[in-house]
PLY file of the C-alpha trace (Angstrom):
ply
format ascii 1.0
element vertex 80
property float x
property float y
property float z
element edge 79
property int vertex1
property int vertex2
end_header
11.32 -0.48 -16.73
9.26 -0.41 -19.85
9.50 -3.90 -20.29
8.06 -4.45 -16.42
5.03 -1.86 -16.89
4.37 -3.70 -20.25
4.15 -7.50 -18.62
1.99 -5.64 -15.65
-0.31 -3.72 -17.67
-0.42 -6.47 -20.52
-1.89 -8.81 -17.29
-4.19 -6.65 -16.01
-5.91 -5.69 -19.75
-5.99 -9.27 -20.62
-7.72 -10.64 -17.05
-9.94 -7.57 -17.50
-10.89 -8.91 -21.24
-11.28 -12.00 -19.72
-13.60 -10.90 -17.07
-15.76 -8.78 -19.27
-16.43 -12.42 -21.76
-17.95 -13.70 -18.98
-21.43 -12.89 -17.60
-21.60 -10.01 -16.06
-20.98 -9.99 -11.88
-19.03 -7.84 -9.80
-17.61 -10.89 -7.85
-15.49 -11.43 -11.12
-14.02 -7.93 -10.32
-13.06 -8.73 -7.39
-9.26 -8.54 -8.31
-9.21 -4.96 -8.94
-8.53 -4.71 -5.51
-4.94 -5.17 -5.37
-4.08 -2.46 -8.23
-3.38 -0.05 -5.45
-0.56 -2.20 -5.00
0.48 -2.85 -8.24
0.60 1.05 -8.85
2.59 1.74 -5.78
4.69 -0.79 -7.02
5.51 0.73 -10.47
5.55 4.46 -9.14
8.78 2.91 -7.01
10.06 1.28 -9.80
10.54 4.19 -12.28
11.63 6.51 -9.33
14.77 4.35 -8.41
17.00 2.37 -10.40
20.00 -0.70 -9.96
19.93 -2.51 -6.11
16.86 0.10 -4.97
15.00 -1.71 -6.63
15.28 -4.85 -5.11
12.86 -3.44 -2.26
10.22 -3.52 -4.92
10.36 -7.05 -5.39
8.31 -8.03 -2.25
5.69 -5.46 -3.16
5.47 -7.21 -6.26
5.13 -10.76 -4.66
2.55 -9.87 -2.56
0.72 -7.95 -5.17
0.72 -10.75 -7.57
-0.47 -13.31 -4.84
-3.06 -10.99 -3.78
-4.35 -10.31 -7.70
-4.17 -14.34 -8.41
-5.92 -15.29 -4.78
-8.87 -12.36 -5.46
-9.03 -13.45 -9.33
-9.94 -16.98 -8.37
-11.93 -16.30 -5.08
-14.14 -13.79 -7.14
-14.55 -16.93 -10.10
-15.05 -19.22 -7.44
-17.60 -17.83 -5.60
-20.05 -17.04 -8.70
-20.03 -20.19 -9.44
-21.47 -21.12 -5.96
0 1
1 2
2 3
3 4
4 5
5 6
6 7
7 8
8 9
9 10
10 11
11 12
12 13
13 14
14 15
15 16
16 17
17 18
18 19
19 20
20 21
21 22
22 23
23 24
24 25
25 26
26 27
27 28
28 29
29 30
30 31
31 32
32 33
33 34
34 35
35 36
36 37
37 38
38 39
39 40
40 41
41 42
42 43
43 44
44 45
45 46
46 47
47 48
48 49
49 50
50 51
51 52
52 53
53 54
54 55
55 56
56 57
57 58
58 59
59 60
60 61
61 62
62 63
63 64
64 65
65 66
66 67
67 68
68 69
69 70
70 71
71 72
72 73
73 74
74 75
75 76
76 77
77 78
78 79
């Protein structure tokens, strides 16, 4: 569980770092968005443990396609 947090959190603080080396626009923060999602996500996976958590995993999917789709569309779009 730590291990999980740690790859999600380590993610989020190094696309933030990312974002905040480039220019400044709010269209590259576009992917904050899905953390909702990401922190429903981890609240489930600390309160349940062995094959409960295999309902998490489509959270996670979705939040991860979702964070990579907004990251992009917000980079994207600045550049247009």
């Amino acid at each position: 569980k730590i291990y999980h947090t740690a790859l999600i959190a380590g993610g989020w603080i190094l696309m933030t770092a990312y974002a905040m080396l480039r220019v400044f626009d709010l269209w590259h923060y576009l992917y904050v968005l899905s953390l909702p999602l990401f922190a429903v996500h981890l609240a489930g996976v600390w309160r349940h443990s062995g094959k409960a958590l295999d309902a998490q995993l489509p959270l996670l999917v979705f939040s991860s396609f979702l964070f990579a789709f907004l990251a992009g569309f917000g980079f994207v779009v600045y550049l247009l």
